[in-house]
N, C-alpha and C positions, 0 to 999 in steps of 0.2 A: 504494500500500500504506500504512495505517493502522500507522505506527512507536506500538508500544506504551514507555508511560515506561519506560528505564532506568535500574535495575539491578533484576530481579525477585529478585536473590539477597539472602542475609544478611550476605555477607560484609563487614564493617565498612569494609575497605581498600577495595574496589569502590563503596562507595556513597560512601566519601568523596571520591572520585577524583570520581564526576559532581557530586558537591555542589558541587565546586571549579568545574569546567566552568560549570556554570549558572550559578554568581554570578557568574564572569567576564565571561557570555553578558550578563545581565540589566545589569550596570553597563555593559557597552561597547554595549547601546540606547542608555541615558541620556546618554552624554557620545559621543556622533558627533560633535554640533556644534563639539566642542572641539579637532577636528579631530589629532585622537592616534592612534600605535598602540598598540596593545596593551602591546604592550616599553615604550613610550613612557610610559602611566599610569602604568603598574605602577612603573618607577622613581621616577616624580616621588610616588608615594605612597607608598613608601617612603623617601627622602627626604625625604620631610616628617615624620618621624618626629622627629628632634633636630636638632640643629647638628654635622652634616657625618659621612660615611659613607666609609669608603672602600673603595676600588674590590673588594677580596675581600669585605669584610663583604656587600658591597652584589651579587653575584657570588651569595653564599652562601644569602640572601634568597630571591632569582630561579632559583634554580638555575641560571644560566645561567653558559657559562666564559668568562673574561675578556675575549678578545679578540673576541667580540660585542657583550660587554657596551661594550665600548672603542668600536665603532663606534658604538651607539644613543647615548652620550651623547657624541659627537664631533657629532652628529646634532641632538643636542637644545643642543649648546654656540653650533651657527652660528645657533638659534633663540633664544639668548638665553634660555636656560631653566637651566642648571646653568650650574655656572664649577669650578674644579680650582684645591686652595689647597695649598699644602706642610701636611704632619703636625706640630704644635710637638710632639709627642712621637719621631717620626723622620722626620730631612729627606728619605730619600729616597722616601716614602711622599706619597700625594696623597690629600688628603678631597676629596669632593664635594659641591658646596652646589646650593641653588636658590636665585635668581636672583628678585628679588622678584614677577617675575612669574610666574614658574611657583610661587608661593606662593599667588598668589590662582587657580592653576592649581588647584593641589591642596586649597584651601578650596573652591570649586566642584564638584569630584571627591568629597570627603567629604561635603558637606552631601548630595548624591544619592544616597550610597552609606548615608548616615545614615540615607534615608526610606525605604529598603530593609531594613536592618538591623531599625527598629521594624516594619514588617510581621511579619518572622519571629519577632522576640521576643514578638510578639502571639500569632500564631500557636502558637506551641511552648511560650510559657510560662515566665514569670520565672524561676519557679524550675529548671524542666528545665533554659533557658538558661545558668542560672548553675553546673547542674552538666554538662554538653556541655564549656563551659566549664575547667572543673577538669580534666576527662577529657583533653581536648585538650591540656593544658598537660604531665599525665602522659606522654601518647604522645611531642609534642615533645622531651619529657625521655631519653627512651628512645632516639630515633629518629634524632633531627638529633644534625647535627655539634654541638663544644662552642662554637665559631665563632657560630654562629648562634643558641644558645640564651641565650650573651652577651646576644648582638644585641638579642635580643628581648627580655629580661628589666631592659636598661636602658631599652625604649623605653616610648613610652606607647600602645603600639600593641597593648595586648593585650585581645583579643576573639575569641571564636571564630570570627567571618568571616573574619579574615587568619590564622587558626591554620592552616587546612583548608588553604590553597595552600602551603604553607611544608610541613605533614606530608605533605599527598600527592606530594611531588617528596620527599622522605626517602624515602618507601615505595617510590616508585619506583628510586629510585637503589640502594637497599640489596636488591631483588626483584633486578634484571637482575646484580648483582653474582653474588648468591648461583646464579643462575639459568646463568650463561652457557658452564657446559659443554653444556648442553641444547639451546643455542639456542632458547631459547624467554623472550620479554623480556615484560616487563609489559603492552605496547602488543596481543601475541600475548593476553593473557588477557585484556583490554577486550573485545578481538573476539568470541572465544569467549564472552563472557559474552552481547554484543547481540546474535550470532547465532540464541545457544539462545533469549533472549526472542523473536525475530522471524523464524521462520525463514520461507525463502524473499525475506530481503532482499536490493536486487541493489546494486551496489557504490558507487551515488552518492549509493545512503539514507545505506548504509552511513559513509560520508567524512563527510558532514553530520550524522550523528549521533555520531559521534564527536570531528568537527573535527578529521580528519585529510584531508591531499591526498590525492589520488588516486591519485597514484606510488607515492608510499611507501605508502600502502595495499595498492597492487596487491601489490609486494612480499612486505608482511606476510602476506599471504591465499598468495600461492605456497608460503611458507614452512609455512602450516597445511596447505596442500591435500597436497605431498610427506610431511610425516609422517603422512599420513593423517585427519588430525582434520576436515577440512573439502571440502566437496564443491561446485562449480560446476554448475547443469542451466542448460539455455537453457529460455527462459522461452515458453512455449506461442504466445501472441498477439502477439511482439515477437525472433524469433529473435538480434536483436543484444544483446539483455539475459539478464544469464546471475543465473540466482538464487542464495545460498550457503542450504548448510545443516550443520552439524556434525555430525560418525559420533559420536554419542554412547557407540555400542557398541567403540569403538577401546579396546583396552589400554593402549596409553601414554596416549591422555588422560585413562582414568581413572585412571592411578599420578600422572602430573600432575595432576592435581585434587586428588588427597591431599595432594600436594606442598604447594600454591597453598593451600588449605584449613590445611594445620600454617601455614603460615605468618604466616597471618590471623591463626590464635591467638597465633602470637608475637608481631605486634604488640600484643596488647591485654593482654600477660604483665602489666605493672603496673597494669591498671585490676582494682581487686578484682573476685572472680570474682562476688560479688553483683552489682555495680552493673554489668555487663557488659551483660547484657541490656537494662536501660535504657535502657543508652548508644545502642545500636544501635535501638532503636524509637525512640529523641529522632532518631537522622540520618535513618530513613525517615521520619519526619514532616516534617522540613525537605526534605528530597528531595518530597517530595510537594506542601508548600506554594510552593516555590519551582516543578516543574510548573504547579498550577493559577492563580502567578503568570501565566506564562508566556501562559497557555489563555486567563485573561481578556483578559489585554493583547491577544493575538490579534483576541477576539471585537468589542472595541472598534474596533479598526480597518477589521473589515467595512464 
């Protein structure tokens, strides 16, 4: 089955969730060699930000809670990559450094990440760029904790490519909050969202194009299929492949969708209501050139 590009919707919080996906997807081709994981980049490039981070700020960044975060960089300490210094502001506090060579880590990591960046800003346009940009900073302003808007407002890290993973873990975190009488979490409306663009996909499109496993997948889809919103057929030509498709016509999904819908517009309450629309045609065009990124690189390796 031919996965059509997602997100076919408008919804500004959905398109910036893949936006974030793809970059991540497109950087982690570039530096395989460098032999990282994902948790693993992501720190040491954040970290490379100033001189020394600690462990909440650096927590906050990531979204990730502490004592994960504790083991990746206990991880990355027997590599010789970070080190842990006391806070000269409070002793019982530790900052986090790099380690000179996770510096020339993270300069290798940038400069790829750099040739990537000038693509899109080709693509999408200085000046769009520079207002996406502004937008992003508003949302952040909105969104994220105050923790983290510190963070980022001392760094020099500010560009719209590291805005987008920083906001979409805000949207996340702040959706499942508001959400969790319902039982219905942010991960539940990705679904819904790829389903309705590709119906009749069966559950291992499904993982791979979301970049989620298969377990907690499976889960997530139980959870749609009992309230009704989603449907499992076996699949004609392959009886062990079960296709999904979503009950469009279900009532609760559609008062969820109004729900899911308000709340898109509350995210973007501080982007004036002129420049709104903009904003959201600037993300589908990044969303689409970072796709047909994606299609060339493909076609090249034929």
């Amino acid at each position: 089955m031919t996965i059509k590009p997602h997100p076919p919707c408008q919804e500004a919080t959905v398109i910036l969730h893949e936006i974030s996906r793809l970059i991540r997807k497109r950087l982690e081709e570039r530096i395989v060699d460098l032999g990282l994981s994902e948790a693993q980049w992501r720190v040491i490039g954040f970290l490379s930000i100033g001189a020394g981070m600690s462990q909440t700020e650096l927590a906050e960044l990531l979204g990730m809670q502490k004592v994960p975060l504790g083991e990746i960089l206990d991880r990355l300490g027997k590599k010789q990559l970070v080190y842990r210094k006391e806070s000269p502001q409070d002793r019982r506090s530790k900052l986090v450094f790099l380690t000179n060579n996770a510096r020339q880590l993270a300069e290798s990591i940038r400069e790829r990440f750099r040739t990537l960046r000038q693509n899109w800003q080709q693509s999408i346009g200085e000046a769009h760029w520079k207002l996406l940009q502004e937008n992003l900073y508003i949302m952040a302003d909105e969104l994220c904790p105050l923790t983290t808007q510190q963070t980022l407002y001392s760094s020099s890290r500010q560009d719209a490519s590291h805005l987008i993973g920083i906001i979409v873990r805000s949207i996340r975190r702040q959706f499942d909050l508001c959400s969790h009488q319902s039982g219905v979490t942010w991960s539940h409306w990705l679904i819904v969202n790829a389903v309705t663009s590709n119906p009749g996909i069966n559950q291992r499109e499904l993982a791979d194009t979301l970049a989620i496993n298969k377990v907690p997948l499976g889960k997530l889809l139980d959870r749609l299929q009992q309230n009704g919103w989603l449907r499992r057929e076996q699949d004609q030509q392959d009886r062990r492949i079960k296709r999904l498709f979503i009950n469009l016509d279900a009532q609760s999904l559609q008062r969820s969708q109004q729900v899911f819908h308000d709340y898109n517009k509350q995210c973007l309450t501080k982007i004036p209501q002129t420049k709104q629309s903009d904003f959201i045609n600037t993300l589908i065009q990044w969303h689409e050139c970072l796709i047909q990124q994606a299609d060339a690189e493909s076609t090249q390796l034929r």
